[in-house]
PAZAPA-4460 file (N, C-alpha, C; in steps of 0.05 Angstrom, whole numbers, plus 32768, in hexadecimal, padded with zeros to 4 digits):
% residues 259
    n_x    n_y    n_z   ca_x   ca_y   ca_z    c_x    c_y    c_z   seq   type   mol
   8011   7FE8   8000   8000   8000   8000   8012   8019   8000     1      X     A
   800F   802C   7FF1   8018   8043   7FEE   8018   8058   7FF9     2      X     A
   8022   8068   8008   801B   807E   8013   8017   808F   800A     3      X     A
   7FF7   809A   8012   7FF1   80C0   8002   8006   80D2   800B     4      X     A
   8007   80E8   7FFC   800D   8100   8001   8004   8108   8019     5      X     A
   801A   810F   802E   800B   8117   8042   7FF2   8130   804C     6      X     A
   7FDC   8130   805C   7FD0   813F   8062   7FC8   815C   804A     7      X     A
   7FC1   8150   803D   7FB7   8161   8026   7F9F   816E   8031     8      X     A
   7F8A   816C   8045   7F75   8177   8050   7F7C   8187   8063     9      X     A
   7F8F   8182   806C   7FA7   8194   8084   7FAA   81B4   8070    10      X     A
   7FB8   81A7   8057   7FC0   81B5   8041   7FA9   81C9   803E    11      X     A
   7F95   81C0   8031   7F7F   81D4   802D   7F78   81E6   803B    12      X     A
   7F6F   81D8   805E   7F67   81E7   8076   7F7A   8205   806F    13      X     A
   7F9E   81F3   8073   7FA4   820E   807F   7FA8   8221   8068    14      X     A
   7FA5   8220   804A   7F9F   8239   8037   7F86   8244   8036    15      X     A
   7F6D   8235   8047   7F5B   824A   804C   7F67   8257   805F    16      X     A
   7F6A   824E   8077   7F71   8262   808E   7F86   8279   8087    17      X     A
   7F9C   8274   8071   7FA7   8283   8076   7F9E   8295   8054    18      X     A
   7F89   8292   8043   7F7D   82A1   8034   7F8A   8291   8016    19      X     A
   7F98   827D   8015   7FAC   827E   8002   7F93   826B   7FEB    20      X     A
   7F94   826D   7FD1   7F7E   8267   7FBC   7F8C   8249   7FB1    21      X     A
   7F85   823F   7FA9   7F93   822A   7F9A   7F85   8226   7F7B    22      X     A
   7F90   8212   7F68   7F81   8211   7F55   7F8E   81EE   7F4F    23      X     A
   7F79   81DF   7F44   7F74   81C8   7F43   7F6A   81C4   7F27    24      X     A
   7F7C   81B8   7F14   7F74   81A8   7EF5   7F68   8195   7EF4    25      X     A
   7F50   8190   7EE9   7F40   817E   7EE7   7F43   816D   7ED3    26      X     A
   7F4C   8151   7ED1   7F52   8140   7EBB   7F38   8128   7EB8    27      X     A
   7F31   8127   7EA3   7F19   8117   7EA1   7F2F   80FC   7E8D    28      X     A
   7F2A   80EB   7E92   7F3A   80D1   7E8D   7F22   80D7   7E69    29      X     A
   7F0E   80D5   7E68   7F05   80D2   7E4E   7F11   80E6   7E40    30      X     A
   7F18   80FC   7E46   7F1B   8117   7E31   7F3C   8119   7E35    31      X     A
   7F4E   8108   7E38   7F65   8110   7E2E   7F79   8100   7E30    32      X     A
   7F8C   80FF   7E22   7F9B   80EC   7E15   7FBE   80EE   7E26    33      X     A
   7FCA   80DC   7E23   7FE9   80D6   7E28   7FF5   80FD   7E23    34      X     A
   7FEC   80FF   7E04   8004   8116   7DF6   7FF4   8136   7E01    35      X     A
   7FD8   812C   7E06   7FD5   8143   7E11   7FD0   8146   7E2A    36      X     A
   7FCF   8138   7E35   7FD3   8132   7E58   7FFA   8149   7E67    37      X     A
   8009   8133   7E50   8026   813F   7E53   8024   8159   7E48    38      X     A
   8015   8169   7E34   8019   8183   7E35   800E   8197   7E48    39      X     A
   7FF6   8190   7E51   7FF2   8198   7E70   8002   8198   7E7D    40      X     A
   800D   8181   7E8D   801F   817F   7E9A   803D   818F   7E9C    41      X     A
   8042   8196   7E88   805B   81A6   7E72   804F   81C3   7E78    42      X     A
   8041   81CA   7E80   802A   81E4   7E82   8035   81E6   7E9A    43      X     A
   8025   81D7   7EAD   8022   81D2   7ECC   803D   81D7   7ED4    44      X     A
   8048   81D3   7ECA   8073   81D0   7ECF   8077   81EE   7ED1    45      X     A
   806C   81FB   7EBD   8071   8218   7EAF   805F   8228   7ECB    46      X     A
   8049   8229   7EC9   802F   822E   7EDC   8028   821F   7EED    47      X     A
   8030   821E   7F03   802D   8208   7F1E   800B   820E   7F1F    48      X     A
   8005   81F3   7F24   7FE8   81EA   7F32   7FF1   81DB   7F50    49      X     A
   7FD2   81E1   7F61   7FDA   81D5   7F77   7FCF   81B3   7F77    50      X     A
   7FC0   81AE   7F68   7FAD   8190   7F6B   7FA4   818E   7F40    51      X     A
   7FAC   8174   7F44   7F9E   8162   7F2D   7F8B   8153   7F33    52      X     A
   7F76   815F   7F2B   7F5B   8146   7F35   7F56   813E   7F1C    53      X     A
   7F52   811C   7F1C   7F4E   8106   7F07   7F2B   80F9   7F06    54      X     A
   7F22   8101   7EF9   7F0B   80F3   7EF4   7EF6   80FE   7EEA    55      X     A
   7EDF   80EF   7EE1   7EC5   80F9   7ED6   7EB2   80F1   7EDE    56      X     A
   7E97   80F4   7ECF   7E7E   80E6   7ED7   7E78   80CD   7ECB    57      X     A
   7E8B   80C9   7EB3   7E81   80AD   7EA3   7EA1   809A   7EAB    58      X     A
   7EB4   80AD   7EA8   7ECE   8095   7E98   7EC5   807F   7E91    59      X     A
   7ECA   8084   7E78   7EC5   8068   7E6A   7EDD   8059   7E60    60      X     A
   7EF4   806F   7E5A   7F11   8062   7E59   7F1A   8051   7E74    61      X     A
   7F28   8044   7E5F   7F39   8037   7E7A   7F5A   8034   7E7E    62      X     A
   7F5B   804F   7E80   7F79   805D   7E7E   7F82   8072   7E97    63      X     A
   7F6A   8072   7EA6   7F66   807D   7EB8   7F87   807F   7ECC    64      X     A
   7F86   806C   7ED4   7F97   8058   7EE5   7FB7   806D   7EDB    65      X     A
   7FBB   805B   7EBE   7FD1   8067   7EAA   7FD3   8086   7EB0    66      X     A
   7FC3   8093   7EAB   7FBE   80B2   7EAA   7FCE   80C1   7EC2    67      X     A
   7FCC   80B7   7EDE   7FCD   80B5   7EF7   7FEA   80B6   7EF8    68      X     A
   7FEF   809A   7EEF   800F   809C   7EEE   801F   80A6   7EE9    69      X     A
   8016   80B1   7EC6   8023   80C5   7EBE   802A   80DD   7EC4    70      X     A
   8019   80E3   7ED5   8015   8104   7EE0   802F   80FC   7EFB    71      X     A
   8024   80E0   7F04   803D   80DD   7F13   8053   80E4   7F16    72      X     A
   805E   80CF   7EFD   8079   80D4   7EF0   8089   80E5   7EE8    73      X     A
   8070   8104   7EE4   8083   811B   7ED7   8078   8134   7EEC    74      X     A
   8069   812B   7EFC   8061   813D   7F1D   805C   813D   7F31    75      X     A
   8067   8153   7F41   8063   8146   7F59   804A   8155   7F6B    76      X     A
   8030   8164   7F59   801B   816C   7F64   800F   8158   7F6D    77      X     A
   7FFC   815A   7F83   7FE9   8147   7F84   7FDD   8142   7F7D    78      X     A
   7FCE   812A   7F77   7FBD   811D   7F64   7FAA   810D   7F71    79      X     A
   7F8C   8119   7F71   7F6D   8117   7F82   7F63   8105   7F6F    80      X     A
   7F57   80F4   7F7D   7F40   80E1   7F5D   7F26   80F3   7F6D    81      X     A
   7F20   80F4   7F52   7EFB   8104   7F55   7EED   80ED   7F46    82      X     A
   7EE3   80DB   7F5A   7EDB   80C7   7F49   7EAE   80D2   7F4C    83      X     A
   7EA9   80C4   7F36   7E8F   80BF   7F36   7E80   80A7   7F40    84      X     A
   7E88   8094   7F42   7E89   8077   7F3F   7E9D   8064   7F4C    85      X     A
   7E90   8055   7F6C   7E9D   8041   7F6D   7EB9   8036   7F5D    86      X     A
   7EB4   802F   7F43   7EBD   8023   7F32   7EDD   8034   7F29    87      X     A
   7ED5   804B   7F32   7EEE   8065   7F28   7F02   8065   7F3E    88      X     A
   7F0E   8051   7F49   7F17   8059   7F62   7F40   8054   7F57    89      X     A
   7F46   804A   7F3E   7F56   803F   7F38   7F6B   8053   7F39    90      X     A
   7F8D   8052   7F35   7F9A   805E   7F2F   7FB2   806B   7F4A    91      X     A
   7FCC   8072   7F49   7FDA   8071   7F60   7FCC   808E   7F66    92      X     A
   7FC0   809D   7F72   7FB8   80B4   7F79   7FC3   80C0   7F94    93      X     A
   7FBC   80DA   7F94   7FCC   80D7   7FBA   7FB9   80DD   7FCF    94      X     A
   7F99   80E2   7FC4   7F7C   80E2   7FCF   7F67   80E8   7FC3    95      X     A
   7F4E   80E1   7FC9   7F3D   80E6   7FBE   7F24   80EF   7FC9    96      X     A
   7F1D   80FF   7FBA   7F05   8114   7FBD   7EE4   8104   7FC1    97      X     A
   7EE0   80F4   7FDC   7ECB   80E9   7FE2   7EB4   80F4   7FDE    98      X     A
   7EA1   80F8   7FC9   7E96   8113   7FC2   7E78   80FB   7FCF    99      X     A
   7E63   810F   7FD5   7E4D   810B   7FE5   7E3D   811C   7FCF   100      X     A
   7E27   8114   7FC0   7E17   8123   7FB2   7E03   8139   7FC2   101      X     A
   7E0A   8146   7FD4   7DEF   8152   7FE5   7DE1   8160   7FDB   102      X     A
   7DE3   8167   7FC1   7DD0   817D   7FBA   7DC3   816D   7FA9   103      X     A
   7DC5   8156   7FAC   7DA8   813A   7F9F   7DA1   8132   7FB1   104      X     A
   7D8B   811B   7FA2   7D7E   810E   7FBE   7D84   80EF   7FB3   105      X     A
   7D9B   80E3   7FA1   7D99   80C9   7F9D   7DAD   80BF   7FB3   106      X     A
   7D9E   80AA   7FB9   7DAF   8099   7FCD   7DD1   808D   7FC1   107      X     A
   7DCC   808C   7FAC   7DE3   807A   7F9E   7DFF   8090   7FA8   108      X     A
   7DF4   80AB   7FA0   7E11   80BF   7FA2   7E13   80CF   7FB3   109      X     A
   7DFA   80CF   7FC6   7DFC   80CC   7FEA   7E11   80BC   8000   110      X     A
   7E0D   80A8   7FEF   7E1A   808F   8005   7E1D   8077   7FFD   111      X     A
   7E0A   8076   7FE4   7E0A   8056   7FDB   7E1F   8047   7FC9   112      X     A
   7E2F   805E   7FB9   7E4E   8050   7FAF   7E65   8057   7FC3   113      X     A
   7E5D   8063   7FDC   7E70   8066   7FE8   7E73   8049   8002   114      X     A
   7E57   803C   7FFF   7E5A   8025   8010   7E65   8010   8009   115      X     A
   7E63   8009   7FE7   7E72   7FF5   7FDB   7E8E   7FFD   7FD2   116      X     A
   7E94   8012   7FCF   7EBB   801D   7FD7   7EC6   801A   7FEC   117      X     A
   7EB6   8019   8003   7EC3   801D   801B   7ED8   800D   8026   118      X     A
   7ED9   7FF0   801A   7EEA   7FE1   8028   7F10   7FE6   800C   119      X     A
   7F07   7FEC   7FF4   7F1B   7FF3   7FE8   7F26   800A   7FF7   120      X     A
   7F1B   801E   7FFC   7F20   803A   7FFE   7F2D   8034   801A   121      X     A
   7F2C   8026   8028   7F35   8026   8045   7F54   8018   8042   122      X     A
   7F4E   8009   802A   7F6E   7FFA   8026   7F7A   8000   8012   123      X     A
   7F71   8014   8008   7F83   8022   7FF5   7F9A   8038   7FF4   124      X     A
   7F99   8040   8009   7FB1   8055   801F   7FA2   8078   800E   125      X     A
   7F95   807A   8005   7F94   8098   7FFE   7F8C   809D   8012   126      X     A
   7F8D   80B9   8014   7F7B   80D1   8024   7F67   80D9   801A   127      X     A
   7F49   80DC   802B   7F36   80D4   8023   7F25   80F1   802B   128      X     A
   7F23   8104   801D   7F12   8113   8022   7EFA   811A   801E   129      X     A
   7EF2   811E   8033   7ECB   8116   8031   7EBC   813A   802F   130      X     A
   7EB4   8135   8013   7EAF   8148   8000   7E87   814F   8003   131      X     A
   7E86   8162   800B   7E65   8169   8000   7E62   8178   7FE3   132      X     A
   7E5F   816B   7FD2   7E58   816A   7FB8   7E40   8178   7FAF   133      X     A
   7E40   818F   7F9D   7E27   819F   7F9F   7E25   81A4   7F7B   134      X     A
   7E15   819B   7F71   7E12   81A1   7F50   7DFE   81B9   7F50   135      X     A
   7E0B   81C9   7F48   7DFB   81E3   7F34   7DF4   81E7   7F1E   136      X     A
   7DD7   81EC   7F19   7DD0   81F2   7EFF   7DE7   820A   7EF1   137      X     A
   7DEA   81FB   7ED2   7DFA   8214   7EC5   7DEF   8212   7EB2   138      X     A
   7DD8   8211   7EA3   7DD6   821D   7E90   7DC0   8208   7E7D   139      X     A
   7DCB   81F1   7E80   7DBE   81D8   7E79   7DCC   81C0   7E7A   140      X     A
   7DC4   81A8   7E7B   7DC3   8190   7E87   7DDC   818A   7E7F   141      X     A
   7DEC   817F   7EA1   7E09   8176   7E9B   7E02   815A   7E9A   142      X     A
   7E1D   8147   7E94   7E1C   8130   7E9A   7E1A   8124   7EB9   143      X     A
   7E2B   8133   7EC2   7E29   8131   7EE9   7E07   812B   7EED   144      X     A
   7E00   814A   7EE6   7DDF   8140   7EED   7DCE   8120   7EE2   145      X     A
   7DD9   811F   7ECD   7DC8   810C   7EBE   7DD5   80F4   7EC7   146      X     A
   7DEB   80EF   7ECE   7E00   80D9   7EDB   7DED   80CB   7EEF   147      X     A
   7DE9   80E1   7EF9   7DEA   80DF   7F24   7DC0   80D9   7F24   148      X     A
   7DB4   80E5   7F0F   7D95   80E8   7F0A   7D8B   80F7   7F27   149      X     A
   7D99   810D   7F27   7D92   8124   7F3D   7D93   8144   7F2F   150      X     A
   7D83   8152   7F36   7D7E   8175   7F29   7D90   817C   7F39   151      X     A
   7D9D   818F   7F31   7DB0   81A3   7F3A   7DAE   81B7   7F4A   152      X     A
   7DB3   81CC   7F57   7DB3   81D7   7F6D   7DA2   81F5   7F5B   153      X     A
   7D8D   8203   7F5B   7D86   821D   7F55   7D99   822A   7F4D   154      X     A
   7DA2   8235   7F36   7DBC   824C   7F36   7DB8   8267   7F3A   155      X     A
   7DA0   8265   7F48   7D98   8282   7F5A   7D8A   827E   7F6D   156      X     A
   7D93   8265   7F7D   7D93   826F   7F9B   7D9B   8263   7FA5   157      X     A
   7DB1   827B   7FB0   7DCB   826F   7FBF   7DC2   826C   7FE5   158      X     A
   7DAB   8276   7FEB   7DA0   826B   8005   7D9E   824A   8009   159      X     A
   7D9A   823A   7FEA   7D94   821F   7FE9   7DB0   8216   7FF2   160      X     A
   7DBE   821F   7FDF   7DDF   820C   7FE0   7DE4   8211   7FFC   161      X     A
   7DE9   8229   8009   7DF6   822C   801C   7DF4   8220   8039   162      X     A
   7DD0   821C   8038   7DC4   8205   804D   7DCA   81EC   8044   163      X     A
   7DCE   81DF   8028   7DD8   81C7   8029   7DF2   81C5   8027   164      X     A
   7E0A   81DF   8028   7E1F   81D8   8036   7E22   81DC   8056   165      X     A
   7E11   81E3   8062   7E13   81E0   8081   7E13   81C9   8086   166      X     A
   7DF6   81BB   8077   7DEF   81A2   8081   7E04   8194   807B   167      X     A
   7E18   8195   8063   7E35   8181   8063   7E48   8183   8077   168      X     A
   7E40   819E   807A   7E54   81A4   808D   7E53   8193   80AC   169      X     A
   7E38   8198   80B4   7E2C   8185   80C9   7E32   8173   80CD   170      X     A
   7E29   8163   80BA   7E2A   814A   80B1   7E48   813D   80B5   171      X     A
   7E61   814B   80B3   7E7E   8146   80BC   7E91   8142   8098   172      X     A
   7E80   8158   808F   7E8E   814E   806D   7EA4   8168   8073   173      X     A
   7EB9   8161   8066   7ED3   8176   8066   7ED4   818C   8059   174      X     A
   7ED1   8184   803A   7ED3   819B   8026   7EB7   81A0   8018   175      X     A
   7EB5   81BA   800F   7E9A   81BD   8002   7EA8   81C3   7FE8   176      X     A
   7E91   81B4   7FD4   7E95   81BB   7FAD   7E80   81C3   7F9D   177      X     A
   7E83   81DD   7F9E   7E70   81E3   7F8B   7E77   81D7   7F66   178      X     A
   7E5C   81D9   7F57   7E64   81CD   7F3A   7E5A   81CA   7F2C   179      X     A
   7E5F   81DB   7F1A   7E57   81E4   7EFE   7E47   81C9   7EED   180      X     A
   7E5B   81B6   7EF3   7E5A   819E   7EE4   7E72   81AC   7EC8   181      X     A
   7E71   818F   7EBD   7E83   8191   7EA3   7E78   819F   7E87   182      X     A
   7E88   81B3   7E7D   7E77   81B7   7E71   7E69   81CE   7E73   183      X     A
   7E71   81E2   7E89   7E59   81F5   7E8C   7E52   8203   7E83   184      X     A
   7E40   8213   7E79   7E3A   8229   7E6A   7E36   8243   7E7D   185      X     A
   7E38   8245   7E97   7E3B   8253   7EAB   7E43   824B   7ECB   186      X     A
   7E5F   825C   7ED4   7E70   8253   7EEE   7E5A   8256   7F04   187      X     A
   7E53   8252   7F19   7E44   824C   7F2C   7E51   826B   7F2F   188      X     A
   7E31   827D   7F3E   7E36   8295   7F4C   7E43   829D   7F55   189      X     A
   7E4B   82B1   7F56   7E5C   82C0   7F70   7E46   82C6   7F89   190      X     A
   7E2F   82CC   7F85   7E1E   82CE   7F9D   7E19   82AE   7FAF   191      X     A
   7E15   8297   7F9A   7E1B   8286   7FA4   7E35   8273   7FB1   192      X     A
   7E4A   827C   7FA1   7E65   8279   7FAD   7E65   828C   7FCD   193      X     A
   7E61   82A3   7FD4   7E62   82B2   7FED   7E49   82A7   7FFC   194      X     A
   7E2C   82A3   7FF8   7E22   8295   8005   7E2B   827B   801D   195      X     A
   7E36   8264   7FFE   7E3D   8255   800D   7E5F   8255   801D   196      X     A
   7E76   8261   801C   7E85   826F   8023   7E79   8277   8042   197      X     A
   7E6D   828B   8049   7E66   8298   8062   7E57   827F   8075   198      X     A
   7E46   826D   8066   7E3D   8254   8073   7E4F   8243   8083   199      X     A
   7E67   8247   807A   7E74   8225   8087   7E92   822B   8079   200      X     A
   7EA0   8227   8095   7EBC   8223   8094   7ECD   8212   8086   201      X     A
   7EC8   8200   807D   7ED4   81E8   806B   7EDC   8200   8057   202      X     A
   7EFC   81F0   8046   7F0A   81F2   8032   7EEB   81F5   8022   203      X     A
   7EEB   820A   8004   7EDB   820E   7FF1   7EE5   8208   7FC9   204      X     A
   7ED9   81F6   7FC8   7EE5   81EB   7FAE   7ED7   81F7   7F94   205      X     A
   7EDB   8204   7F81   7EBB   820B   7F6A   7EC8   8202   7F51   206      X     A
   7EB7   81FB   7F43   7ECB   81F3   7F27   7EA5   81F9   7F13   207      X     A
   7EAC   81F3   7EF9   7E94   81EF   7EE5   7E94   8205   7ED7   208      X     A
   7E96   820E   7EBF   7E95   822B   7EB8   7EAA   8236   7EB3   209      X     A
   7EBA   8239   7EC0   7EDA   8248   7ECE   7EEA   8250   7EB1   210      X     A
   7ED8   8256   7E9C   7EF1   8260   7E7D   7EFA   8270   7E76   211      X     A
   7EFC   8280   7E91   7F0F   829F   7E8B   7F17   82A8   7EA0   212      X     A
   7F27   82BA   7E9A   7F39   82C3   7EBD   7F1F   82D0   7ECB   213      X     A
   7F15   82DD   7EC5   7F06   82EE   7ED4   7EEC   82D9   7EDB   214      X     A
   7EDF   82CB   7ED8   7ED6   82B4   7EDD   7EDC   82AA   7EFA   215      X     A
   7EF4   82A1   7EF9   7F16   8298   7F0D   7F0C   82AD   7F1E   216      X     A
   7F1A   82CE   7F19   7F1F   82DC   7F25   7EFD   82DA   7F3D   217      X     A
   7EF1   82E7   7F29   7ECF   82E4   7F43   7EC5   82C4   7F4B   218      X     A
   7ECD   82AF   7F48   7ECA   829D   7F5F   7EDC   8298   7F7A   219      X     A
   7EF2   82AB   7F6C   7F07   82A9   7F85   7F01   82BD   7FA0   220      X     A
   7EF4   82DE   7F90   7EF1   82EE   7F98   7ED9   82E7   7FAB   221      X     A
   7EC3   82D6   7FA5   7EB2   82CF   7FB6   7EB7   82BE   7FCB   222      X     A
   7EC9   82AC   7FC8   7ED4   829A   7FDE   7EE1   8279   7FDA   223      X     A
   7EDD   827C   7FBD   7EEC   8265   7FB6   7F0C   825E   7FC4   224      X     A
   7F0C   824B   7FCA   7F23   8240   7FD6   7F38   8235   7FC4   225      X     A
   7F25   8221   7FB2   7F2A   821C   7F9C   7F20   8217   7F85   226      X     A
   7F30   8228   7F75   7F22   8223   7F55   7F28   820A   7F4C   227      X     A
   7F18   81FC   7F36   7F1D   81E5   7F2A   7F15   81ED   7F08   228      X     A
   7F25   81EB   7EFD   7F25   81F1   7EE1   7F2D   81CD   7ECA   229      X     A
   7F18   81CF   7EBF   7F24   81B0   7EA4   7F18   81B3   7E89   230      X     A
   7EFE   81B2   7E86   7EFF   81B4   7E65   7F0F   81C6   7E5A   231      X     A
   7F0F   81E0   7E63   7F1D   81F6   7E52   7F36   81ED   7E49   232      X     A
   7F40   81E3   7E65   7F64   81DC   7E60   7F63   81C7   7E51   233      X     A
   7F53   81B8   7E4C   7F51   81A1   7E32   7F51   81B2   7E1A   234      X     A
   7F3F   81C6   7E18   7F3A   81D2   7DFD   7F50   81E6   7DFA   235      X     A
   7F5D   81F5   7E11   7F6E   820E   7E0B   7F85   8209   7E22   236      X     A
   7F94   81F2   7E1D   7FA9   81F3   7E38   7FAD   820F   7E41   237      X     A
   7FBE   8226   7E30   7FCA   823E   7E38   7FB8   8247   7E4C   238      X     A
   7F9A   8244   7E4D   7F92   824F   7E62   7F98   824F   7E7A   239      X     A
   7FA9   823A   7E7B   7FAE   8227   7E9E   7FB8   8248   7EA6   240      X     A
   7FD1   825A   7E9A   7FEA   8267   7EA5   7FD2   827F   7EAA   241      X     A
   7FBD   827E   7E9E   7FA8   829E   7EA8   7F9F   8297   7EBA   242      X     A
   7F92   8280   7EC7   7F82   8276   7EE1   7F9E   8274   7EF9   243      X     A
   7FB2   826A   7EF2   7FC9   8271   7F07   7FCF   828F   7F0B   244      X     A
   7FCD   829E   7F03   7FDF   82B3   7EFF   7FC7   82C4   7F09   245      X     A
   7FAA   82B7   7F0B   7F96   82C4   7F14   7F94   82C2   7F38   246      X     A
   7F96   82A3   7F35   7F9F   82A1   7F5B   7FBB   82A9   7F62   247      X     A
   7FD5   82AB   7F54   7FE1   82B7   7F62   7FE3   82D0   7F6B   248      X     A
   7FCE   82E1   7F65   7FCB   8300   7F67   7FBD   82FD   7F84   249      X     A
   7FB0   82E8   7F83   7F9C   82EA   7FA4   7FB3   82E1   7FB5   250      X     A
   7FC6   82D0   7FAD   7FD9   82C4   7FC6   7FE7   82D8   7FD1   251      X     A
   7FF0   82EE   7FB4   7FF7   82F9   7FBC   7FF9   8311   7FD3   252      X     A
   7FD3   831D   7FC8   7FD0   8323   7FDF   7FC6   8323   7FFD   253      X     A
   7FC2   830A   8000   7FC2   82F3   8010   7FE7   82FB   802A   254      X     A
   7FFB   82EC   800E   8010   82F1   801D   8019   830A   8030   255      X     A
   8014   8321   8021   8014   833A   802D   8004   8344   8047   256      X     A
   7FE9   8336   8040   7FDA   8338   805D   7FE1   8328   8071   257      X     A
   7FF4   830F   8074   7FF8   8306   808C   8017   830D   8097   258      X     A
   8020   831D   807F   803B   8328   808B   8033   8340   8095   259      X     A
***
């Protein structure tokens, strides 16, 4: 058994506490290949990322695993499986994102693929972060939604999300995710990002939408913790160095306020 990366939820905690932003690449095992996996990565070298999260709502490849490695072999960011599915748990990773569907009501992505993982996931050595998972309408029907057969959260009202991130919070879930889904045709609010933000102390994750700096810039500005950016960087790698260069402006002034 392998040892994760240490305390990566340690990690998170203390760049909220101390204001610092991170940004996290989203790799979907179906949408990208060996040659373009390594030119990301070749990016990432150029433009530091803090987290590679691996996964989708379908994977239907089964390269998953391979993919993982690679990112291995040529980095040393961390690497989260965002799995959908039991079934997605494969690959040397250094933790994974135990996502809890709360803003559905199906049992399956409540609790019910997380009861038939449980005995892998316990002997698998990752770090296991237990995620309240929140899908937002963006615009029209993602796959997430249609995956999971649950509606999405109102994308105007952020009073909804924010009581069902308490209730995660309650409940003993670590990180909260807001999400666009894949694909979005609009990033989840900024009224809803500060909503749920002021709700509940947990690390804040938002991704879905995210295809321009200023996009970046107002989810961070509301309280994103962390951005999560992937189709774009499939369609327009160069973007990666505008979404970095967008949180390093907040670290930076971040840095200055605690000196």
């Amino acid at each position: 058994m392998r040892p994760p990366v240490p305390l990566l939820y340690d990690a998170l905690c203390t760049g909220r506490q101390r204001g610092r932003k991170a940004v996290a690449v989203l790799l979907d095992p179906d949408n990208i290949t060996e040659t373009s996996l390594l030119h990301v990565l070749s990016l990432a070298a150029i433009h530091p990322v803090d987290y590679f999260f691996v996964g989708g709502s379908l994977v239907l490849s089964s390269h998953q695993a391979a993919l993982i490695a690679l990112i291995k072999a040529h980095s040393t960011v961390p690497v989260l499986l965002f799995p959908s599915h039991s079934l997605h748990l494969d690959g040397p990773a250094d933790g994974l994102l135990l996502l809890s569907l709360i803003s559905g009501r199906n049992p399956e992505f409540l609790i019910g693929q997380h009861v038939v993982a449980a005995p892998r996931l316990r002997a698998s050595g990752l770090e296991l972060l237990s995620t309240g998972y929140m899908l937002v309408d963006s615009g029209h029907p993602t796959t997430a939604s249609y995956v999971s057969g649950t509606a999405p959260l109102p994308h105007d009202k952020p009073t909804i999300a924010a009581c069902t991130a308490l209730a995660g919070e309650q409940l003993g879930l670590k990180l909260m995710y807001l999400d666009g889904g894949s694909g979005a045709r609009n990033p989840v609010s900024g009224a809803m990002i500060k909503a749920v933000r002021e709700a509940v102390s947990t690390p804040l994750i938002v991704g879905g939408g995210l295809n321009t700096g200023e996009k970046v810039y107002a989810a961070l500005a509301a309280g994103a913790d962390v951005v999560v950016v992937g189709n774009h960087i499939e369609a327009e790698p160069a973007f990666l160095a505008e979404v970095v260069r967008v949180v390093a402006s907040f670290n930076t002034v971040a840095a200055v306020d605690i000196a």
